[in-house]
C-alpha positions as protocol buffer text, in pm:
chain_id: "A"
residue {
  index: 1
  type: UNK
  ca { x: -16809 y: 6114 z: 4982 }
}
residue {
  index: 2
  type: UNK
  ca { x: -16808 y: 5761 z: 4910 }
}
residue {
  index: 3
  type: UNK
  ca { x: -16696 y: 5654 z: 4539 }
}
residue {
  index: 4
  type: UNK
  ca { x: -16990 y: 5452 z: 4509 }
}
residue {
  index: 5
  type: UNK
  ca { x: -17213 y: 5706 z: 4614 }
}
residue {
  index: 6
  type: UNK
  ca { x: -17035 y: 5942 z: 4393 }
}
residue {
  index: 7
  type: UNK
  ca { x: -17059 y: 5718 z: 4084 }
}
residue {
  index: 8
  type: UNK
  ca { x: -17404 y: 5680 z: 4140 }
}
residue {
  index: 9
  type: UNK
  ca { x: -17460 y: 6067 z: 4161 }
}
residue {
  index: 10
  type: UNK
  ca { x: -17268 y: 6107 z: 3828 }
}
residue {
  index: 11
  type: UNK
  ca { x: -17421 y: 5855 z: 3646 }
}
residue {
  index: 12
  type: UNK
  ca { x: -17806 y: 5982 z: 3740 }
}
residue {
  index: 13
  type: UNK
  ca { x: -17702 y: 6344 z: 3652 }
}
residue {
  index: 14
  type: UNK
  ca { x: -17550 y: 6226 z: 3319 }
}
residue {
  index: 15
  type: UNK
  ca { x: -17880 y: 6073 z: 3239 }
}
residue {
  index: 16
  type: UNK
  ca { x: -18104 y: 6339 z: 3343 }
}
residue {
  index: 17
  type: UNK
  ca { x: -17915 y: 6595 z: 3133 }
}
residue {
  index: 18
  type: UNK
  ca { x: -17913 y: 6352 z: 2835 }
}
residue {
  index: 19
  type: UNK
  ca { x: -18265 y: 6304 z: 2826 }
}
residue {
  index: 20
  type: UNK
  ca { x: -18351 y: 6630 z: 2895 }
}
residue {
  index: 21
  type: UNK
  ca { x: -18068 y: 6820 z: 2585 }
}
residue {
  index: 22
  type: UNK
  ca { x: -18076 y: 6541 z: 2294 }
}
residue {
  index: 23
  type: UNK
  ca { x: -18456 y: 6468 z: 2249 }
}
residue {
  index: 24
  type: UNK
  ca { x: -18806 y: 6596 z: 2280 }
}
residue {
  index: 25
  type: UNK
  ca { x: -19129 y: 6364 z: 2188 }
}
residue {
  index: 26
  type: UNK
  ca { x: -19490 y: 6454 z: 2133 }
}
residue {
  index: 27
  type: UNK
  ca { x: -19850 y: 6325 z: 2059 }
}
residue {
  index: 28
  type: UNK
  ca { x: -20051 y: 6572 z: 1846 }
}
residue {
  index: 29
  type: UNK
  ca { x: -20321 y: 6713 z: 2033 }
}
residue {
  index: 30
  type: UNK
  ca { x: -20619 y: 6439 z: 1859 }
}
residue {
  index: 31
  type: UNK
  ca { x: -20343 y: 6141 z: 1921 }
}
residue {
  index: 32
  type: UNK
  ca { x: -20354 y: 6053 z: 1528 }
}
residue {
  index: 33
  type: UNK
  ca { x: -19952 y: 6186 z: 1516 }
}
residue {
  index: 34
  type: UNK
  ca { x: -19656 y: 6186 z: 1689 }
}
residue {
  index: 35
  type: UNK
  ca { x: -19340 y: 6356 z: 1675 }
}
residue {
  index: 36
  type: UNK
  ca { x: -18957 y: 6300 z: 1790 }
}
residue {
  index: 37
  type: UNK
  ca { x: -18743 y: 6577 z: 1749 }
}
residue {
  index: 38
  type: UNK
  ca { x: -18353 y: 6435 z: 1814 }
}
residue {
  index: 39
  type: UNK
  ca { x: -18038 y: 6627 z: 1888 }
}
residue {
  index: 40
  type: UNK
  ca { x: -17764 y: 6488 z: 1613 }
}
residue {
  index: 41
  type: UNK
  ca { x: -17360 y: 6496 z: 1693 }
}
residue {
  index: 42
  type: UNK
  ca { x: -17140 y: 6564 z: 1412 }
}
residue {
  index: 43
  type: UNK
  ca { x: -17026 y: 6232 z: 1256 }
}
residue {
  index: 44
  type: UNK
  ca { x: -16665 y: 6422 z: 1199 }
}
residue {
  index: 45
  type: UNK
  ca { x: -16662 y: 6543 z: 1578 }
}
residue {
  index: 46
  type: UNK
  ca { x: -16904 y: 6448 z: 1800 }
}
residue {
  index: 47
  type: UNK
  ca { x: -16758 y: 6610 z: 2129 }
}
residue {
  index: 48
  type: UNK
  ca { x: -16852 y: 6985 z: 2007 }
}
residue {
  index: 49
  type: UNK
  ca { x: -17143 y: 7027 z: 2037 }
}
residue {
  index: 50
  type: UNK
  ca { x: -17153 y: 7356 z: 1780 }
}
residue {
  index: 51
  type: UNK
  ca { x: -17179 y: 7104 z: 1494 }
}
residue {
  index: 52
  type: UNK
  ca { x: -17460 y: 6962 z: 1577 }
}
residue {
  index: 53
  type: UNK
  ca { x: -17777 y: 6919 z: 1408 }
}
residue {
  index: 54
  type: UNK
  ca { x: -18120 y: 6847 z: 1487 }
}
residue {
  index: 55
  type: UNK
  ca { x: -18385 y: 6525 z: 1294 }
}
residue {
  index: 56
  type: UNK
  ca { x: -18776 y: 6572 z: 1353 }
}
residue {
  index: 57
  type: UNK
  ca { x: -18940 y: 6231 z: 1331 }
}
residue {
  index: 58
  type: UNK
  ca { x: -19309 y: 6194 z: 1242 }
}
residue {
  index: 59
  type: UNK
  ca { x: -19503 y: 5880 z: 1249 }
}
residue {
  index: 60
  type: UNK
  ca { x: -19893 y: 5779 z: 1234 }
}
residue {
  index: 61
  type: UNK
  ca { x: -20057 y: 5680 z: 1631 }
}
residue {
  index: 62
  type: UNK
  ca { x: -20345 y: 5495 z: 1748 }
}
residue {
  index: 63
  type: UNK
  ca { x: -20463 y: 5533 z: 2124 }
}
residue {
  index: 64
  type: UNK
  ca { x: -20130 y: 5725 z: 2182 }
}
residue {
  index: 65
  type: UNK
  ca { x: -19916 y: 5418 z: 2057 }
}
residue {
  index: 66
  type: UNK
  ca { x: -19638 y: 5525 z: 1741 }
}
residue {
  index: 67
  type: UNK
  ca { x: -19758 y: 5338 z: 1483 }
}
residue {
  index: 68
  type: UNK
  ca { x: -19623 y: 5411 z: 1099 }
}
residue {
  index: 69
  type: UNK
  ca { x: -19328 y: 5627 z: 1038 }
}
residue {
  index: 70
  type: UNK
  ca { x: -19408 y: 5882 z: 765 }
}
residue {
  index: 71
  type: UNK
  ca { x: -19208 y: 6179 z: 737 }
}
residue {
  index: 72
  type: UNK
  ca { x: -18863 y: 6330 z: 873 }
}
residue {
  index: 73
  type: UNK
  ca { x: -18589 y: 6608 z: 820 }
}
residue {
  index: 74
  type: UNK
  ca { x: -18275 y: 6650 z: 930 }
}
residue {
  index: 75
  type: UNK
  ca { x: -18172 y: 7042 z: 1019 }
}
residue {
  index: 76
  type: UNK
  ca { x: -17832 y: 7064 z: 958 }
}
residue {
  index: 77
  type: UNK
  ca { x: -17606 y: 7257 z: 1219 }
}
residue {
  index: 78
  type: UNK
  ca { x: -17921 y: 7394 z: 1368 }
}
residue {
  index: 79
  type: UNK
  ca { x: -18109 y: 7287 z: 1709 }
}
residue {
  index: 80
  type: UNK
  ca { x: -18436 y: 7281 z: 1828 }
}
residue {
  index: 81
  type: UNK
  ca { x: -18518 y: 7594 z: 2091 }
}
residue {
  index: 82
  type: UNK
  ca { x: -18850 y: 7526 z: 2120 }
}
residue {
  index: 83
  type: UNK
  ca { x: -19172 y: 7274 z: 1898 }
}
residue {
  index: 84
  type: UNK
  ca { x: -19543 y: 7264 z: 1984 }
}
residue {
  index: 85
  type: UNK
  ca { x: -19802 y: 7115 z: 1803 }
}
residue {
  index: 86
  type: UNK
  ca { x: -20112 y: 7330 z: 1717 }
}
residue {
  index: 87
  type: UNK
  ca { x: -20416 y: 7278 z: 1896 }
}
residue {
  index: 88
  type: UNK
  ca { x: -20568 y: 7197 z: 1612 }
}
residue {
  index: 89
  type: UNK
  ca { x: -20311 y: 6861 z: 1539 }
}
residue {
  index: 90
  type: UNK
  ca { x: -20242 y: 7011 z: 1159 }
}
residue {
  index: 91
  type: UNK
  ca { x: -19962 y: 7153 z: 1225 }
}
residue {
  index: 92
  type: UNK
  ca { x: -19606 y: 7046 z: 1450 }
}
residue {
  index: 93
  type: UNK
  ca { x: -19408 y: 7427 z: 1488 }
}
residue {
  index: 94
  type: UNK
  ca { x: -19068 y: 7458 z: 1588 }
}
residue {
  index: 95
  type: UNK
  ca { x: -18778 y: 7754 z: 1582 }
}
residue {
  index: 96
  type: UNK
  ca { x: -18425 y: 7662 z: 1561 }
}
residue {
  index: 97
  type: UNK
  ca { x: -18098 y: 7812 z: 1668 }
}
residue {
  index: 98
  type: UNK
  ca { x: -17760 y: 7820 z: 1548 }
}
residue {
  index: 99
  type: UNK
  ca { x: -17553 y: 7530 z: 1680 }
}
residue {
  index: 100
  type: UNK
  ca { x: -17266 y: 7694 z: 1680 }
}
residue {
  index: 101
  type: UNK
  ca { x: -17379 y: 7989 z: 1814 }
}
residue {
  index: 102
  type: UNK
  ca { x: -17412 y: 8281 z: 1545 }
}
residue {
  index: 103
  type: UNK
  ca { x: -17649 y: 8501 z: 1494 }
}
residue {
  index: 104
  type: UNK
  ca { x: -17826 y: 8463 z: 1835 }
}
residue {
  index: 105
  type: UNK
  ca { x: -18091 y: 8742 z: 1772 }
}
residue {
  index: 106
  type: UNK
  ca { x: -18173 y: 8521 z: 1481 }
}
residue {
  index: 107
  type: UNK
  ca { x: -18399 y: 8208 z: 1497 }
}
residue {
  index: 108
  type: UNK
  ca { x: -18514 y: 8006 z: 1189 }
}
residue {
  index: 109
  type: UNK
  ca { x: -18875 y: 7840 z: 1206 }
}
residue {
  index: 110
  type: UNK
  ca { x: -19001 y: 7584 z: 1005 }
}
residue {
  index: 111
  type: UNK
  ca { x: -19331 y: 7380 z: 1058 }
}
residue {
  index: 112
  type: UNK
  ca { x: -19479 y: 7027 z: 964 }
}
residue {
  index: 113
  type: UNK
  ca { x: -19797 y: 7028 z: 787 }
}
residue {
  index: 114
  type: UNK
  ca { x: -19955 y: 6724 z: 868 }
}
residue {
  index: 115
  type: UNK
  ca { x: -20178 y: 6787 z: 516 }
}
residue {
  index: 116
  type: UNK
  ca { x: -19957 y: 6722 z: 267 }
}
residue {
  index: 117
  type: UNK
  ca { x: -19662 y: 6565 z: 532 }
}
residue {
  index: 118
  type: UNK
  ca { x: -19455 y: 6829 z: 432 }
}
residue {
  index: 119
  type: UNK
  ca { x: -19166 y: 7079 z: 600 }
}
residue {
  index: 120
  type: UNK
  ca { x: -19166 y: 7415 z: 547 }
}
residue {
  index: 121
  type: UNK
  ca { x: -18954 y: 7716 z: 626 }
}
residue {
  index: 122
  type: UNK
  ca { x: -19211 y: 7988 z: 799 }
}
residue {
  index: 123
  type: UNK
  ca { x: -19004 y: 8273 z: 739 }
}
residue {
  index: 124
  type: UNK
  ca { x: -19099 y: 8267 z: 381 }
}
residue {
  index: 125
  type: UNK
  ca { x: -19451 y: 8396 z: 492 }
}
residue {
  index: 126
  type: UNK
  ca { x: -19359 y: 8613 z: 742 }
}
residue {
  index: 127
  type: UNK
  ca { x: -19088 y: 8809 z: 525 }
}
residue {
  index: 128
  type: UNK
  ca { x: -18900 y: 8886 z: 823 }
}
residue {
  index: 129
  type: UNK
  ca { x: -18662 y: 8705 z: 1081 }
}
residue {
  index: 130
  type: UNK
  ca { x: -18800 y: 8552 z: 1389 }
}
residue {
  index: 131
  type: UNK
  ca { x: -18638 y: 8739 z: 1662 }
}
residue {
  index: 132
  type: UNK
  ca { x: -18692 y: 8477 z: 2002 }
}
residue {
  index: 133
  type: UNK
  ca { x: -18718 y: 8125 z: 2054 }
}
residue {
  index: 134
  type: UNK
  ca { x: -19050 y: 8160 z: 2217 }
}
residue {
  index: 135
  type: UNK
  ca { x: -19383 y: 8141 z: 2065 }
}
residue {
  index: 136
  type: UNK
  ca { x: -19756 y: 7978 z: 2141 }
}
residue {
  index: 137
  type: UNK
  ca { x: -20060 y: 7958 z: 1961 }
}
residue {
  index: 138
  type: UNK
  ca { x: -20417 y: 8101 z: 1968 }
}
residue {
  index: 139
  type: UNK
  ca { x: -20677 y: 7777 z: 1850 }
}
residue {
  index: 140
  type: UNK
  ca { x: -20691 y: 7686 z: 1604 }
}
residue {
  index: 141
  type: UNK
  ca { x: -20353 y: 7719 z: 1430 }
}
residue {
  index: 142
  type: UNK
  ca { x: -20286 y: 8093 z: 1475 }
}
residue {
  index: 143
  type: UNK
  ca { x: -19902 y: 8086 z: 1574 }
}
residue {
  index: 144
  type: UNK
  ca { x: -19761 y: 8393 z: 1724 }
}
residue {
  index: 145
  type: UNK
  ca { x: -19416 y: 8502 z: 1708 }
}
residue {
  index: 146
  type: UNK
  ca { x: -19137 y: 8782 z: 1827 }
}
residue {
  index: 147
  type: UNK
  ca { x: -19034 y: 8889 z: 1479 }
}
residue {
  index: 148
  type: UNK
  ca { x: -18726 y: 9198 z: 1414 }
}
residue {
  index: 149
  type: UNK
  ca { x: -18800 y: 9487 z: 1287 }
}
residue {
  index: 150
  type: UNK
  ca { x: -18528 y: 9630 z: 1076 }
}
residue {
  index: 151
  type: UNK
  ca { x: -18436 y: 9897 z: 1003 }
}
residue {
  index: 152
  type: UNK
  ca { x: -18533 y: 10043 z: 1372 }
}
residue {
  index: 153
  type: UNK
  ca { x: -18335 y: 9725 z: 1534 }
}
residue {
  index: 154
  type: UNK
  ca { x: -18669 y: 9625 z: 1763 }
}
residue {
  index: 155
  type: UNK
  ca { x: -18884 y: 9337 z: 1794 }
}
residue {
  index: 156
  type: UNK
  ca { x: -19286 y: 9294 z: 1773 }
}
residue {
  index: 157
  type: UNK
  ca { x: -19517 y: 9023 z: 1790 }
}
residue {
  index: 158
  type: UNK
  ca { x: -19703 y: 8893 z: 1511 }
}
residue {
  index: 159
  type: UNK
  ca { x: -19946 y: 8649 z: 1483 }
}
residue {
  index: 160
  type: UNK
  ca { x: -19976 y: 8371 z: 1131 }
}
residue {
  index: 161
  type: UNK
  ca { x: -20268 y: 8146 z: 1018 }
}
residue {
  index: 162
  type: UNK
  ca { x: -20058 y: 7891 z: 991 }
}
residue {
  index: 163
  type: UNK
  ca { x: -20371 y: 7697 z: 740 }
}
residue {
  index: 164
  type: UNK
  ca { x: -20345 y: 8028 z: 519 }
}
residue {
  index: 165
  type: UNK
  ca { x: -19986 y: 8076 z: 497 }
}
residue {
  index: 166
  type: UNK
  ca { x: -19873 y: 7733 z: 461 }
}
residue {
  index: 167
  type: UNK
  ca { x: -19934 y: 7770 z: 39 }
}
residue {
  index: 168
  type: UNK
  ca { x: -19729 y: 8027 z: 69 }
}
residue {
  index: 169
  type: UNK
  ca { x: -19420 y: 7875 z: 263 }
}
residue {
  index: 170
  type: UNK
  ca { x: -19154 y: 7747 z: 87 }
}
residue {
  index: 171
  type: UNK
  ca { x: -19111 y: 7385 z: 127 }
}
residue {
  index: 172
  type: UNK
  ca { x: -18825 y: 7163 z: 235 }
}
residue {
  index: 173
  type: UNK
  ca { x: -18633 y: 6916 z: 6 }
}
């Protein structure tokens, strides 16, 4: 193989995986929000990648276009597995996993409530642990989730009004 040729190869791969691992961006379902959700390296080390962290960005839109920036939070050596917004546009849900690793039957979730601009850690409703990355939504903002069951070490699904349970979720600093 050529070295050009071979440059060129490693360059395009290099930018397809970067695009695709550090950052995830999202209109809300009506177009009045959008989200960024970026993958942060350590400022001590930023080759490993187990000290990373993950920022959510949310700003106002018009006709799709970002417009005013007015909420974010930074989710310190955690990373986005997967975020959604709800098909009803109140609510931007997203579970988390370990950056370095631990506790991978373990996934915290947290949501934005586009209300009161607010993050919140779900788990506080559910009063269990989210048990997979996966989830998806029944309209208008029921979220349903894998969840552990302790003490008989299985999962189930469970489903959360996101609207009704945000009151009770405790909210981020």
């Amino acid at each position: 193989m050529k070295p050009s040729i071979a440059f060129t190869l490693l360059i395009v791969t290099a930018i397809a995986r970067g695009d695709d691992f550090d950052t995830w961006f999202g209109a809300s379902p009506d177009n009045k929000l959008f989200a960024v959700e970026r993958r942060i390296p350590s400022p001590d080390e930023p080759s490993r990648l187990d000290l990373d962290s993950s920022t959510v960005f949310i700003s106002t839109a018009e006709d799709g276009v970002r417009r005013s920036f007015i909420a974010q939070h930074t989710f310190a050596g955690r990373v986005v597995s997967q975020i959604r917004w709800s098909p009803d546009s109140q609510f931007l849900l997203f579970t988390t996993a370990s950056s370095g690793g631990h506790s991978p039957w373990h996934f915290n979730a947290f949501v934005f409530c586009a209300a009161d601009k607010s993050f919140r850690d779900v788990q506080t409703a559910l009063h269990t642990t989210v048990g997979a990355a996966d989830f998806h939504f029944e309209p208008p903002d029921i979220a349903v989730f894998t969840v552990n069951v302790v003490p008989a070490e299985t999962v189930k699904e469970i489903k959360l009004a996101l609207g009704k349970a945000a009151q009770q979720m405790e909210r981020l600093p």
